[in-house]
C-alpha positions as CSV (number, residue, x, y, z in Angstrom):
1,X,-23.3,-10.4,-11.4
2,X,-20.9,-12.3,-9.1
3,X,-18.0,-11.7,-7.6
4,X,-15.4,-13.3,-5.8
5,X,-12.1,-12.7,-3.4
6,X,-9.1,-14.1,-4.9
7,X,-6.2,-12.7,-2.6
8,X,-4.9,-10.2,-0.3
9,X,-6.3,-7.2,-2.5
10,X,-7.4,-9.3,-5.3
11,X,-11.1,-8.9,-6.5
12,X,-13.1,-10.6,-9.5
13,X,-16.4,-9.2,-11.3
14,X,-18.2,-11.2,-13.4
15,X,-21.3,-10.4,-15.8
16,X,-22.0,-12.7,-18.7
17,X,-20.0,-11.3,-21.0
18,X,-17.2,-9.2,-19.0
19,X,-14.7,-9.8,-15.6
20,X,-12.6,-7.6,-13.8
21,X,-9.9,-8.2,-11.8
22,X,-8.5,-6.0,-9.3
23,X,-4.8,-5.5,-8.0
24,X,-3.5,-8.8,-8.9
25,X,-1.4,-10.1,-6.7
26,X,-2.3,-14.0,-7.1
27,X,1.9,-15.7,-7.1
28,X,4.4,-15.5,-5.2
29,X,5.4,-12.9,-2.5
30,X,6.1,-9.4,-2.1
31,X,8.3,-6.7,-0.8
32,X,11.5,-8.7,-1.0
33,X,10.1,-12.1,-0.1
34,X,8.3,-10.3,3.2
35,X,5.0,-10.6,2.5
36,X,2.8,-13.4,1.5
37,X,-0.9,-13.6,1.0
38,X,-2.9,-15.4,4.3
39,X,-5.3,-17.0,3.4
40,X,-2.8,-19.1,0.7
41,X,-4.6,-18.7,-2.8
42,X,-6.5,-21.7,-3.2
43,X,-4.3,-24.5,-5.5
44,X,-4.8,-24.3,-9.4
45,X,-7.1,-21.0,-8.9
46,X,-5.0,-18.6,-10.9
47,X,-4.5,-20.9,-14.0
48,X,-8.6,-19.8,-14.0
49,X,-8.4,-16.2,-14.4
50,X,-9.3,-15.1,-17.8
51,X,-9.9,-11.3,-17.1
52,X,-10.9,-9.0,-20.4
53,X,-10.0,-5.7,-17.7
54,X,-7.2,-5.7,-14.7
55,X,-7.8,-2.4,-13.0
56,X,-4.3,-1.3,-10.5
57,X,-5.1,1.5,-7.6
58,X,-1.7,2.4,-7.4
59,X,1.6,2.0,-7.7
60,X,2.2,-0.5,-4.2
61,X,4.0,-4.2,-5.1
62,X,0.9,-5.3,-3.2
63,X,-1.7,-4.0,-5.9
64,X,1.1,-3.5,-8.1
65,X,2.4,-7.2,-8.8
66,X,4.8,-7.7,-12.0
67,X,5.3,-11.4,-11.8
68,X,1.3,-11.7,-11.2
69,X,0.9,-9.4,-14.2
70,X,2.9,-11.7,-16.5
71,X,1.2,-14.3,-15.2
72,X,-2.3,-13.1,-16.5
73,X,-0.7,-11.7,-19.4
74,X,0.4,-8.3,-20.3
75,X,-1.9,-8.1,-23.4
76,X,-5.1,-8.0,-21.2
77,X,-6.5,-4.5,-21.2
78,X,-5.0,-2.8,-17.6
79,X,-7.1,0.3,-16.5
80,X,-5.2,2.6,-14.3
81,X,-6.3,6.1,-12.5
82,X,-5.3,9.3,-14.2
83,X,-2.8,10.5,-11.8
84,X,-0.5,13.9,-11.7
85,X,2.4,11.9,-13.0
86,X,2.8,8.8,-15.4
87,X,4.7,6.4,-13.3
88,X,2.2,4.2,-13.5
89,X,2.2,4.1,-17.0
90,X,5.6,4.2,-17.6
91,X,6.4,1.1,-15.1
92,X,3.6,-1.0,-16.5
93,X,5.2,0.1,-20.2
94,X,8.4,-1.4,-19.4
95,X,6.7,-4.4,-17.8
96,X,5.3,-4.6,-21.6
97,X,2.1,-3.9,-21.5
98,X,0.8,-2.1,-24.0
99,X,-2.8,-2.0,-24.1
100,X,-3.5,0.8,-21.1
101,X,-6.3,3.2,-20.9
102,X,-6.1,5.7,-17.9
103,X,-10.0,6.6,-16.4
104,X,-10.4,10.4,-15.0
105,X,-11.2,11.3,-11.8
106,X,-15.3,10.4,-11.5
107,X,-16.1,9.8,-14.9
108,X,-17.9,6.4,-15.8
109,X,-16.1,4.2,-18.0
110,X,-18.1,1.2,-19.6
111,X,-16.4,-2.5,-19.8
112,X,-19.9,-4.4,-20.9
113,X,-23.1,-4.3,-21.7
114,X,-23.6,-4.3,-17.5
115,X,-20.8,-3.3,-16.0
116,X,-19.4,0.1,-15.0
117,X,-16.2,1.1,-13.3
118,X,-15.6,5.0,-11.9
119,X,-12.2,5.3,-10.3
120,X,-11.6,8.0,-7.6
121,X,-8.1,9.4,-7.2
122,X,-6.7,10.1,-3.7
123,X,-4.0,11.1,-1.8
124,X,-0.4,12.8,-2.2
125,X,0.7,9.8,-2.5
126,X,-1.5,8.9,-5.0
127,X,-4.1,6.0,-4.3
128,X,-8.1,5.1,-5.9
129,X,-10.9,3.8,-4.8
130,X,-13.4,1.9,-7.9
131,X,-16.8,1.6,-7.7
132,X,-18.0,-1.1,-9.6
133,X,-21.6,-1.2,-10.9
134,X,-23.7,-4.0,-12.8
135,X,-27.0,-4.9,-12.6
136,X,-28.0,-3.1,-9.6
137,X,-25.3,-4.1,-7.0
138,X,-23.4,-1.4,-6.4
139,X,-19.4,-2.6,-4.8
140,X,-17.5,0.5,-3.2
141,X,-13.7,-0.7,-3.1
142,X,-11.6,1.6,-1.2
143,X,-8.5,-0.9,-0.5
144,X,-6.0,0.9,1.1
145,X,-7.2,4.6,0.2
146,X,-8.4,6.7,3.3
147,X,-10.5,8.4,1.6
148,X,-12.8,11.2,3.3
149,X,-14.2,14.8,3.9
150,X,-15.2,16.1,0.0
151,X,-13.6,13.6,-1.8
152,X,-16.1,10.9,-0.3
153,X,-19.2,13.1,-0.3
154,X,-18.8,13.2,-3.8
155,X,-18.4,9.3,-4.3
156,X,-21.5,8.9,-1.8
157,X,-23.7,11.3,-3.7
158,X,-22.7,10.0,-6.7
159,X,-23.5,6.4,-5.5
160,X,-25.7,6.7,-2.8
161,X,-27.3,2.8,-2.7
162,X,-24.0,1.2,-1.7
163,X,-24.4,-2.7,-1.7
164,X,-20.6,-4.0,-0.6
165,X,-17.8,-1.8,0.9
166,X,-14.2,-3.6,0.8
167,X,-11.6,-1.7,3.0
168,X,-8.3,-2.5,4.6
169,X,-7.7,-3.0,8.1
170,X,-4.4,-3.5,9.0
171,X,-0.9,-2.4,8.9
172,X,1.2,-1.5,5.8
173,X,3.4,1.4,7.7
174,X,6.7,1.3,9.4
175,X,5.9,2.2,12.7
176,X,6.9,-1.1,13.8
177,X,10.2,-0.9,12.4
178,X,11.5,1.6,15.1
179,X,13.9,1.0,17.9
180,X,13.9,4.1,20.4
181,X,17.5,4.2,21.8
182,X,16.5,6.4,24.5
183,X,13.2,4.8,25.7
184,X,12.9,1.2,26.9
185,X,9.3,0.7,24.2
186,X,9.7,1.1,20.7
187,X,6.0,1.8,18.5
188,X,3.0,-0.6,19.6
189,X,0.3,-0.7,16.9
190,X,-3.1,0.0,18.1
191,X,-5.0,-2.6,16.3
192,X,-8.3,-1.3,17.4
193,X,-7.5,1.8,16.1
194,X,-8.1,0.4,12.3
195,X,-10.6,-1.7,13.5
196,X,-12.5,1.5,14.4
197,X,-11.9,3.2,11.6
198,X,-12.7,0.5,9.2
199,X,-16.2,0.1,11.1
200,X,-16.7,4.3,10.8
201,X,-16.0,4.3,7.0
202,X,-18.1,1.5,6.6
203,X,-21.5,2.8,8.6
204,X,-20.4,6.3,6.4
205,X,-20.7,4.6,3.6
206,X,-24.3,3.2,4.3
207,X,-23.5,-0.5,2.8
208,X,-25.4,-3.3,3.1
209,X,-22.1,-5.5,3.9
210,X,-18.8,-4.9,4.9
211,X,-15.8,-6.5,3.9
212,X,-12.4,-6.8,5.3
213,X,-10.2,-7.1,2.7
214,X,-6.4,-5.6,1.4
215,X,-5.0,-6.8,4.4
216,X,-4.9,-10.2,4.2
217,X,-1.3,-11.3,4.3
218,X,1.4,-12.7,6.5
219,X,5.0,-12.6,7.1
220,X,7.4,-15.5,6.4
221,X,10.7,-13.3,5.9
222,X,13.1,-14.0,8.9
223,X,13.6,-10.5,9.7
224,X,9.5,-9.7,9.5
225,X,8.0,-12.9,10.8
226,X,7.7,-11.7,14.5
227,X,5.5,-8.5,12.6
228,X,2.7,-12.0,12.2
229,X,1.3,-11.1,16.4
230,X,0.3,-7.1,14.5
231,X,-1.5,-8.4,12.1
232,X,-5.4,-7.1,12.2
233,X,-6.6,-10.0,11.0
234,X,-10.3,-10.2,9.1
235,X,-11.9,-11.8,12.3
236,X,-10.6,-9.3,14.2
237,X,-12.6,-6.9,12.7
238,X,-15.8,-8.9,13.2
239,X,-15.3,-9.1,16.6
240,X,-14.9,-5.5,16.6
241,X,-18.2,-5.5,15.2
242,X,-20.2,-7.7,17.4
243,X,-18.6,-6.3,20.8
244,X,-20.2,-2.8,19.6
245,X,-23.5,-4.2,18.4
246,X,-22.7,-2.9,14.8
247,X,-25.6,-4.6,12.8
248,X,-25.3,-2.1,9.8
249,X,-23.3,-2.9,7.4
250,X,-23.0,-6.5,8.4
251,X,-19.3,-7.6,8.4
252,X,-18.5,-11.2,6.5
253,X,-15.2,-12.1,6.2
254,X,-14.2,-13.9,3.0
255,X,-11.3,-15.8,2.2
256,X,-9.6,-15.9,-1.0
257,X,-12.2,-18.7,-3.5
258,X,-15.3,-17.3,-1.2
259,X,-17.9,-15.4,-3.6
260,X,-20.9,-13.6,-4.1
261,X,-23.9,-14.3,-6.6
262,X,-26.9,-11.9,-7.0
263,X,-29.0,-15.2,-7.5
264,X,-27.5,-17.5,-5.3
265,X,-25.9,-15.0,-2.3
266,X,-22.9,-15.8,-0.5
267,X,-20.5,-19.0,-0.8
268,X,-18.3,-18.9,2.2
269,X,-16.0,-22.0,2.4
270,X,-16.2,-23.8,6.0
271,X,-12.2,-23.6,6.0
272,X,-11.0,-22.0,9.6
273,X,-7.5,-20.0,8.9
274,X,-7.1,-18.6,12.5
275,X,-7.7,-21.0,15.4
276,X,-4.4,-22.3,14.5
277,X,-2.9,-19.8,13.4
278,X,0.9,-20.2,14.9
279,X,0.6,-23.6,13.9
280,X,-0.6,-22.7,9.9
281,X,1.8,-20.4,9.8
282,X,4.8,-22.2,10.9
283,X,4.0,-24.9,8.3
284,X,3.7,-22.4,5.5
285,X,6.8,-21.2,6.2
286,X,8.2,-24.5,6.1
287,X,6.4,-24.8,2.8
288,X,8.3,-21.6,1.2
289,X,11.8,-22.2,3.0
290,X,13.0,-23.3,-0.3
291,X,12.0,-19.9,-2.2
292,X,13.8,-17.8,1.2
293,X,16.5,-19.8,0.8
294,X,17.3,-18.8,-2.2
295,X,16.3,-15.0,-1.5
296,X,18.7,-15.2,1.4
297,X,21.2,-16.5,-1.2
298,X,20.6,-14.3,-3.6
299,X,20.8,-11.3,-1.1
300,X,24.1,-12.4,0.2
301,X,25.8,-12.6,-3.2
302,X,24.5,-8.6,-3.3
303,X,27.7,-6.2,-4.7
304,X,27.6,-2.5,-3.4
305,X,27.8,-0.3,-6.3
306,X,29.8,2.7,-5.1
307,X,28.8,4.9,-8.4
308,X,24.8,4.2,-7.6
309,X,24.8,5.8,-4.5
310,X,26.8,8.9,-5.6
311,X,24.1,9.5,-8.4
312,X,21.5,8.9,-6.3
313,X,22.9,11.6,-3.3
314,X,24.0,14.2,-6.3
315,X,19.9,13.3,-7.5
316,X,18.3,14.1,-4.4
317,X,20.6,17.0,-4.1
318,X,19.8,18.4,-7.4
319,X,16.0,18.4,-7.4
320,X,14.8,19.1,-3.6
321,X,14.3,22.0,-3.0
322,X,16.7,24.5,-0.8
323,X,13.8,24.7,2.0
324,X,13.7,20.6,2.0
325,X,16.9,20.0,2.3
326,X,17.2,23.0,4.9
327,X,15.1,20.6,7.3
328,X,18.1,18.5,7.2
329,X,21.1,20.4,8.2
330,X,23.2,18.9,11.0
331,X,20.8,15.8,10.7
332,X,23.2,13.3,8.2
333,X,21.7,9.8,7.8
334,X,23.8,6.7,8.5
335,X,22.6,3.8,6.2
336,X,24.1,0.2,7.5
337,X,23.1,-1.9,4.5
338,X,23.9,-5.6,5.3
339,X,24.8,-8.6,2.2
340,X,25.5,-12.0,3.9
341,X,28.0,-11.7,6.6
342,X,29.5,-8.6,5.7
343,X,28.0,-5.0,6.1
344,X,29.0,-1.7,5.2
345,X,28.3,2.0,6.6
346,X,27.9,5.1,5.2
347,X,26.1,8.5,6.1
348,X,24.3,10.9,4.1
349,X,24.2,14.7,4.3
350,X,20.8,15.6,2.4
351,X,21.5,19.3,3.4
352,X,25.1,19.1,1.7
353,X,24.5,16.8,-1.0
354,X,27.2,14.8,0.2
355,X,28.0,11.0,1.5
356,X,31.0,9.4,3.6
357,X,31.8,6.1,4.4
358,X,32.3,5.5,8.5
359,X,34.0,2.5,9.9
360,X,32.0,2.5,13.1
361,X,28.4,3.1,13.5
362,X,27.5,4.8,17.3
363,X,24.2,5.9,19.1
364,X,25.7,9.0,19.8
365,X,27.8,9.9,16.5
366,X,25.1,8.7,14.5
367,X,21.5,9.0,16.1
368,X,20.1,8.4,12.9
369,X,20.2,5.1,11.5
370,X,19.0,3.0,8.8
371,X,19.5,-0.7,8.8
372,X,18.2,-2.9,5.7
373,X,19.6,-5.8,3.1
374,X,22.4,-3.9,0.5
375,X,20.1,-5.3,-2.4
376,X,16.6,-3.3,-0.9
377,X,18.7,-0.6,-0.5
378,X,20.1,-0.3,-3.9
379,X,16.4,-1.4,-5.8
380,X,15.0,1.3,-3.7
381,X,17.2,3.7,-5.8
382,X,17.6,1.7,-8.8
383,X,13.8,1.3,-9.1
384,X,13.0,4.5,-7.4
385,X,10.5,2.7,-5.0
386,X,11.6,4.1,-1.4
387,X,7.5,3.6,-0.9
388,X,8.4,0.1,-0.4
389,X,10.6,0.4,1.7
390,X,8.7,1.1,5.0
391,X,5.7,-1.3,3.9
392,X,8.0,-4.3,3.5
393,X,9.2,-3.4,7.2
394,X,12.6,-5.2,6.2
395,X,14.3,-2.1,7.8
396,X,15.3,-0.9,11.0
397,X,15.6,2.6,12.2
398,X,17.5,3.1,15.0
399,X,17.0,7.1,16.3
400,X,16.3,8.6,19.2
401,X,12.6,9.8,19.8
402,X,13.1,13.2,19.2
403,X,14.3,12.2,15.6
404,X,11.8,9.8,14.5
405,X,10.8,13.1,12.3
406,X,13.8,13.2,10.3
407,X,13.0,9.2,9.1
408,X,9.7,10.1,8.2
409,X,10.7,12.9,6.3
410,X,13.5,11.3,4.6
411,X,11.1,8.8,3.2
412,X,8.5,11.2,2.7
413,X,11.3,13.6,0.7
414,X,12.2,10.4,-1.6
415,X,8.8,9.3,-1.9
416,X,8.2,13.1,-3.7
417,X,11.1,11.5,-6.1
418,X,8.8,8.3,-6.4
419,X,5.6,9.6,-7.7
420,X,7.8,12.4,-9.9
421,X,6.5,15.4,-8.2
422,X,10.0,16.4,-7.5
423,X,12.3,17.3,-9.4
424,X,9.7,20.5,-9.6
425,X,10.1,20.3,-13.7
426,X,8.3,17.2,-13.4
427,X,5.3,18.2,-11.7
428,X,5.0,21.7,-13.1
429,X,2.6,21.1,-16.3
430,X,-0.4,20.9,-17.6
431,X,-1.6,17.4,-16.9
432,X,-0.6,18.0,-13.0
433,X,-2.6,20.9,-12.9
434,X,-5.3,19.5,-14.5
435,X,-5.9,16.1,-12.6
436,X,-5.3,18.1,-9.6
437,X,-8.6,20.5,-10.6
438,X,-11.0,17.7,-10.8
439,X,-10.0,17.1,-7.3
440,X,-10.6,20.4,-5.7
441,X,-12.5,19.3,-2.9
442,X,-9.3,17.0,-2.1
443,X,-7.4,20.2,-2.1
444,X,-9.8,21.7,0.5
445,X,-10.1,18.8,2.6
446,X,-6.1,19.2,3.4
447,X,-6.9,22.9,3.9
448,X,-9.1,22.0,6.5
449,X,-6.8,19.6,7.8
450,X,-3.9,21.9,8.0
451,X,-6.3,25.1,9.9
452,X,-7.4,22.0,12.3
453,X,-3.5,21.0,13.1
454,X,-1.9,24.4,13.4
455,X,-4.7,26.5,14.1
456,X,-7.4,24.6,16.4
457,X,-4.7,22.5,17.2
458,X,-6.7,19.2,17.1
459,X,-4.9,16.1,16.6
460,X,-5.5,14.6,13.0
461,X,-8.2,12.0,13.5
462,X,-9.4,10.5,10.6
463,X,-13.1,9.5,11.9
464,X,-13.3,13.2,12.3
465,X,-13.7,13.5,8.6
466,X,-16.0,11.1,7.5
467,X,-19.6,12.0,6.9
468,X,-22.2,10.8,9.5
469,X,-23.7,7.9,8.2
């Protein structure tokens, strides 16, 4: 068996007679030209990839990529987790795929004569960790799932020699995207943060080697490429690693190209992508100026469509529920959504159902605030993808601190849209119910979560959860 990094969250398993790719994002960029993968995919490397399986995590343009898909072709045989809804489904369907198979929540599923896959479904917002089995190397990939409690217990006990653990380790929130009107700081990421919680899920796991990996990208949009200093970059978690004299699991950092051979070991390439890191970056930014420039072209030919945001207000109305939108009452939401040289304002009343247009935007009349490119913001409804929204960190939210809990919520309210458990019709049936009841433990883990918040009033601390290693 062999297996090799190919991108940001791209990975490729070999056996004689069978590869797997996962989450495929090997061209281009994502989230609206913002991000781009770091290491650069090493030239002619794609035109390579001959996968008989390409297995997606979840529904992020990151793991999700539709120009990458195309690329591979759309006839190879995509494996996807059973999830509550089918969005999954139905966006890789209208991509034109048409060879899917969905794999239950723990159940083994045989590509080869040596290879096994068992996907793990996690999350609200759903998410799925593989683990990936042939000839007795075991690989544990948890990309960006924070998986724990139950959940990972039963992945543990039903995998308990773990060879390789892959994990991310960086960003891919908006908590950078805030400006605080009435404090002088806005949100500082605390990189060590993942870097300790990428080495506690790793020593829980009880792998031989750890991996950092689904966070290896940069930013080379205009309005993101200051974002490049909060990067947790790959050697940043090794470092981590050796200041705390973690031995077990040993971390190795792998760039996209570098591989593993169960005869032959590692093959890490000598290339050093971080000494010069201001430098790299600045030329491959200089590299892709032609491809921003016409994004930035593109963007500023953007047309508002006046009858899309009705729909999409009288939507979000419609199917949240009185108690949701009751969190919103007096709390409207000024979007400032910006083509070119022009920009145009408008405010939302979730609560009412309602929109106006304003001809000045203030602080104080408007303490909530929303400021991205007219063409995210309309995609964002047209695609119903608000979950990119935040990740792509192409938006601003201007709101006093008090408020920052209405932007989360707004997000988190449209994100229920996303993954179709609202409207309520959409989610009440048998197939939510059911996928739900294979992951009971899930269920009890946010339980659990919930008496430790309100009850024992402990903060939410994910190392908290994990099992001792």
């Amino acid at each position: 068996m062999q297996f090799r990094i190919l991108s940001h969250a791209c990975l490729e398993v070999s056996t004689p007679d069978t590869t797997l790719l996962t989450d495929p994002w090997v061209v281009g960029s994502a989230y609206w030209r913002s991000w781009w993968n770091y290491p650069p995919i090493p030239d002619g490397l794609v035109d390579t990839l001959k996968p008989d399986f390409i297995y997606l995590t979840h529904l992020h343009w990151d793991h999700f990529h539709g120009v990458s898909l195309k690329k591979l072709g759309l006839d190879r045989h995509i494996l996807v987790p059973r999830l509550p809804d089918r969005r999954l489904i139905g966006d890789l369907e209208k991509l034109g795929a048409n060879n899917i198979t969905e794999l239950a929540h723990g159940e083994p599923f045989q590509l080869g004569e040596d290879l096994t896959v068992t996907s793990y479904q996690f999350g609200v917002f759903p998410d799925s960790v593989l683990v990936i089995q042939s000839g007795g190397v075991t690989i544990l990939n948890a990309n960006d799932a924070k998986i724990m409690g139950g959940p990972l217990k039963q992945v543990l006990r039903d995998h308990p020699n773990i060879d390789f653990v892959l994990r991310s380790h960086s960003s891919a929130n908006s908590r950078l995207c805030y400006e605080i009107t009435d404090r002088e700081f806005g949100h500082i990421d605390d990189l060590e943060k993942y870097n300790r919680e990428f080495a506690a899920f790793a020593k829980a796991s009880g792998a031989r080697y750890a991996i950092p990996f689904a966070s290896n990208h940069c930013y080379l949009h205009e309005e993101t490429f200051r974002f490049n200093d909060a990067i947790n970059f790959a050697p940043d978690v090794k470092r981590f690693f050796e200041d705390n004299g973690i031995n077990t699991p040993e971390c190795m950092i792998m760039a996209p190209g570098d591989s593993w051979d169960s005869e032959k070991g590692f093959n890490i390439h000598d290339a050093d992508w971080y000494s010069n890191f201001k430098q790299r970056l600045a030329d491959y930014r200089d590299a892709k100026e032609p491809t921003l420039a016409r994004n930035r072209e593109a963007e500023a030919k953007n047309e508002f469509k006046d009858r899309l945001l009705q729909r999409y207000v009288e939507g979000l109305h419609r199917g949240s529920p009185w108690l949701l939108r009751r969190i919103f009452k007096n709390h409207p939401v000024t979007f400032i959504v910006h083509a070119g040289g022009n920009a145009r304002a408008f405010e939302i009343d979730v609560y009412r159902g309602t929109f106006r247009y304003v001809d000045s935007v203030t602080d104080e009349a408007n303490p909530i605030q929303f400021n991205t490119a007219s063409r995210i913001f309309q995609e964002c409804i047209a695609m119903r993808n608000w979950n990119s929204l935040g990740i792509s960190k192409r938006v601003r939210f201007r709101v006093r601190d008090a408020d920052k809990r209405y932007v989360f919520l707004f997000l988190a309210l449209n994100n229920l849209f996303d993954y179709d458990i609202l409207p309520l019709g959409k989610s009440m049936n048998r197939r939510f119910i059911g996928v739900w009841l294979k992951r009971w433990r899930e269920v009890l883990l946010y339980f659990r979560i919930v008496f430790d918040l309100l009850v024992c009033r402990k903060s939410l601390d994910y190392e908290r959860y994990l099992p001792k290693a």
